[in-house]
Structure formats: C-alpha cells, structure tokens
Backbone as CSV, one residue per row, in Angstrom:
resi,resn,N_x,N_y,N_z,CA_x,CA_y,CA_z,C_x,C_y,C_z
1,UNK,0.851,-1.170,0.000,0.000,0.000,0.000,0.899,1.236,0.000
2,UNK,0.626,2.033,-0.926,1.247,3.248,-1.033,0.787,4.703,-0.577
3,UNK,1.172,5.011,0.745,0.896,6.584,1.126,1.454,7.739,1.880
4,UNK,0.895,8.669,1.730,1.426,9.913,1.886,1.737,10.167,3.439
5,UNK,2.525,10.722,3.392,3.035,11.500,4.895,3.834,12.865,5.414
6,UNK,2.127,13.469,5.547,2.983,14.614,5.155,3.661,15.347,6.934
7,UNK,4.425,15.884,6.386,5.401,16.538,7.780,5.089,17.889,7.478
8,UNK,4.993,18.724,8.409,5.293,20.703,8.717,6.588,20.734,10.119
9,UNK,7.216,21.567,10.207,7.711,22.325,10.989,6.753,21.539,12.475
10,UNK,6.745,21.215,12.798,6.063,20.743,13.847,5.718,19.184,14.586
11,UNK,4.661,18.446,13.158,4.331,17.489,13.812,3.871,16.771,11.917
12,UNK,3.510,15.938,11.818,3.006,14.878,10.321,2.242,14.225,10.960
13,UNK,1.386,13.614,9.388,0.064,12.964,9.495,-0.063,12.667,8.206
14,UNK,-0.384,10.934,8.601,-0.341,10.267,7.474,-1.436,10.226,6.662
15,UNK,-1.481,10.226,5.178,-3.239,10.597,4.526,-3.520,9.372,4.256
16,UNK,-5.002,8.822,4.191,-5.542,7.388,4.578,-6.933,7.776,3.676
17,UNK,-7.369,6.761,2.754,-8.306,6.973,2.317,-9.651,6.202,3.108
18,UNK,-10.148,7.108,3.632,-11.618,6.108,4.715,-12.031,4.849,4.393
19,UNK,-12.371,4.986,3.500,-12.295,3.529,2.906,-11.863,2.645,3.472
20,UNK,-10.031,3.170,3.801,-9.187,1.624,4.054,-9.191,1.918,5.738
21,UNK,-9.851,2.331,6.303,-9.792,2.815,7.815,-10.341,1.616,8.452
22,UNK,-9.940,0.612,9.050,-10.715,-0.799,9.861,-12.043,-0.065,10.691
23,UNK,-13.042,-0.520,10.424,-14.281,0.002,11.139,-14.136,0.300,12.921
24,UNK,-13.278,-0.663,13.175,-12.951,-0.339,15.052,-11.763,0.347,14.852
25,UNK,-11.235,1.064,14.482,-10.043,1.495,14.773,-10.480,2.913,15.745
26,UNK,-9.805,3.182,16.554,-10.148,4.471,17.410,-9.368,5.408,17.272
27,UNK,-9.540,6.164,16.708,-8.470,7.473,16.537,-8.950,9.288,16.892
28,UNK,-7.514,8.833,17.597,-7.506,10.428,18.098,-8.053,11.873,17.509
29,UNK,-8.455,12.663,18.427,-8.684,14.365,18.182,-7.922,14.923,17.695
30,UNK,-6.408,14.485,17.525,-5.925,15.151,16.553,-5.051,14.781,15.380
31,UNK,-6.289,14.054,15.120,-6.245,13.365,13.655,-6.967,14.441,12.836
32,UNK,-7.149,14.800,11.517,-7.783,15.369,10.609,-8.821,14.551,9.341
33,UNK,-9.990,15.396,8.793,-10.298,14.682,7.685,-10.637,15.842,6.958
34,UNK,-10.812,15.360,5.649,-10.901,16.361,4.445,-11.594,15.375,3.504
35,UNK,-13.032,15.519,2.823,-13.501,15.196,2.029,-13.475,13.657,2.724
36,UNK,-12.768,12.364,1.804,-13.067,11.138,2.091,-11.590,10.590,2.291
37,UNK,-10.482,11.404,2.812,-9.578,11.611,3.242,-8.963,11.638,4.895
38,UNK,-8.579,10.677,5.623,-8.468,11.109,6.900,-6.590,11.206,6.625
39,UNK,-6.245,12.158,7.519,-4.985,12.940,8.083,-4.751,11.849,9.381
40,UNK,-4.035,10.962,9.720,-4.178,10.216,10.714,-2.413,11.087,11.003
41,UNK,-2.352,11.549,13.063,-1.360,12.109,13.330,-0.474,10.941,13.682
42,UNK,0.942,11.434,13.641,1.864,10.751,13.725,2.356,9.909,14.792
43,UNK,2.392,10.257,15.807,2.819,9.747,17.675,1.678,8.522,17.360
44,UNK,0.658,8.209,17.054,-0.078,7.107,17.696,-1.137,6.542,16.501
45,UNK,-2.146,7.575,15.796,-3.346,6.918,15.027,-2.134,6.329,13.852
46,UNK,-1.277,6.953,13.121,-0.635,6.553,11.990,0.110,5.207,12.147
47,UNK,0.579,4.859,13.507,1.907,3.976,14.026,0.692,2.339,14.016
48,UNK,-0.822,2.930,14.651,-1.533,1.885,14.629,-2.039,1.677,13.112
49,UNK,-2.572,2.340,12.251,-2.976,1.894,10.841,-2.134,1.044,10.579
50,UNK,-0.371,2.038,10.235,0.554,1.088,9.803,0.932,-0.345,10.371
51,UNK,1.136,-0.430,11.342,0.899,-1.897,12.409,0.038,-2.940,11.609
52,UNK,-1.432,-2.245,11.403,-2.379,-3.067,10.955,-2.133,-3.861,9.920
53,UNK,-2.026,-2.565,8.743,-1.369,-2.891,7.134,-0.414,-3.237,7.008
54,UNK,0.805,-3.786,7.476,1.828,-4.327,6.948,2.589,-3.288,6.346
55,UNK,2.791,-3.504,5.316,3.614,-3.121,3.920,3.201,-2.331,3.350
56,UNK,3.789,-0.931,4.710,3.516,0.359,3.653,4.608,0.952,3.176
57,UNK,4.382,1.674,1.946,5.479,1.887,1.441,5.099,3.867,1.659
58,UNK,5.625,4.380,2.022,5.797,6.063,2.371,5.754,6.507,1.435
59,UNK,5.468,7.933,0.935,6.254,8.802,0.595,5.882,10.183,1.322
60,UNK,7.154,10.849,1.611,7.179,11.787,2.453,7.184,12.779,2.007
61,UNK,6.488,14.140,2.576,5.916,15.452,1.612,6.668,16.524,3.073
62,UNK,7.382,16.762,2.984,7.645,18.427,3.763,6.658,19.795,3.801
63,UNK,6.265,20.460,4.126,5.595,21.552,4.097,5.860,22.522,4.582
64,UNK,7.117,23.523,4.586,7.497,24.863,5.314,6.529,25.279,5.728
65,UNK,6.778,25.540,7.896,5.991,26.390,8.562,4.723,25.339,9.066
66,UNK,3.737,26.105,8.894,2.454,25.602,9.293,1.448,24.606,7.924
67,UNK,1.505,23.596,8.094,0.575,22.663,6.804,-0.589,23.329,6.810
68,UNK,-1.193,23.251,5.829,-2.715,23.308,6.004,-3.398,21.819,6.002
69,UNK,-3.364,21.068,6.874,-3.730,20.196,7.512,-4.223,20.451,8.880
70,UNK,-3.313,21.030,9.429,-4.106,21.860,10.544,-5.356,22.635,10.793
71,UNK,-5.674,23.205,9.704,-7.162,23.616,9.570,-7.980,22.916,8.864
72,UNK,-7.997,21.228,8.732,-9.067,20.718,8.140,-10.033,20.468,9.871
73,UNK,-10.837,19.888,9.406,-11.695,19.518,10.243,-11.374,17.726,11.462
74,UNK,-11.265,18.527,12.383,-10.701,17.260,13.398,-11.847,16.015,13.181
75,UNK,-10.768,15.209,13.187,-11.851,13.935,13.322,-12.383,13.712,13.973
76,UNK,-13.839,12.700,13.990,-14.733,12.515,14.932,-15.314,11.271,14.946
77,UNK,-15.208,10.847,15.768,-15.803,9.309,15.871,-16.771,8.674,14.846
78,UNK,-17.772,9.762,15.100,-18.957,9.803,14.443,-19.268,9.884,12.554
79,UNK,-17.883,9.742,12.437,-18.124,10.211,10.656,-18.557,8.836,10.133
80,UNK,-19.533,7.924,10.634,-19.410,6.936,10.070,-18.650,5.619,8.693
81,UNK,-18.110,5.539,9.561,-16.511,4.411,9.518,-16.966,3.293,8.804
C-alpha cells in the first residue's frame, strides 16, 4: 500500500483513504479529515494503521511552517466508519 506522509515544521500525518480505515479502529482528536480523506497524526493513530497494514510503502511530503492540515476539520468518531 502506497501513502502519503505529510510533515510541517512541527508534527506529520499520514493521509488514509476512509475507505481503508478498519471500522474499530479508534483514533484520536488530533487526527484530521478532508472530504473522504483522513490525516491520521503521527505519535499514535498513523503507528496503529501502519501496524495493521503491513507493507507500507511512504512517501514523504515536507511543508514549510504551518501545513494546512491543521485547519481541516478534526476527526470525529462519528463520521461513520
């Protein structure tokens, strides 16, 4: 499986298409989503996806300063999974 990870000046979050999100998976408040896109953060929701999936293969995106990932909309339990 091939995906994105993007980093800012700060902190990264890996992009996950909902789709491939395991229906129990529990992830943190400061995770992000955008459209049908979840932003899973780095310290913990990303470390468990990857765990899950095996064989991911990265690719890593830099973003000088502040991402705009930060202003998508925090995830919520409730987005039906």
């Amino acid at each position: 499986m091939k995906l994105v990870m993007f980093h800012d000046d700060g902190h990264g979050w890996l992009q996950v298409k909902k789709e491939n999100l395991p229906s129990d998976m529990v992830i943190s408040p400061y995770s992000y989503k955008r459209g049908l896109d979840v932003y899973l953060e780095e310290d913990v929701d990303a470390l468990v996806f990857m765990m899950a999936h095996g064989g991911v293969d990265l690719q890593h995106v830099y973003q000088a300063g502040s991402s705009p990932i930060r202003n998508y909309e925090s995830f919520s339990q409730n987005w039906n999974l």
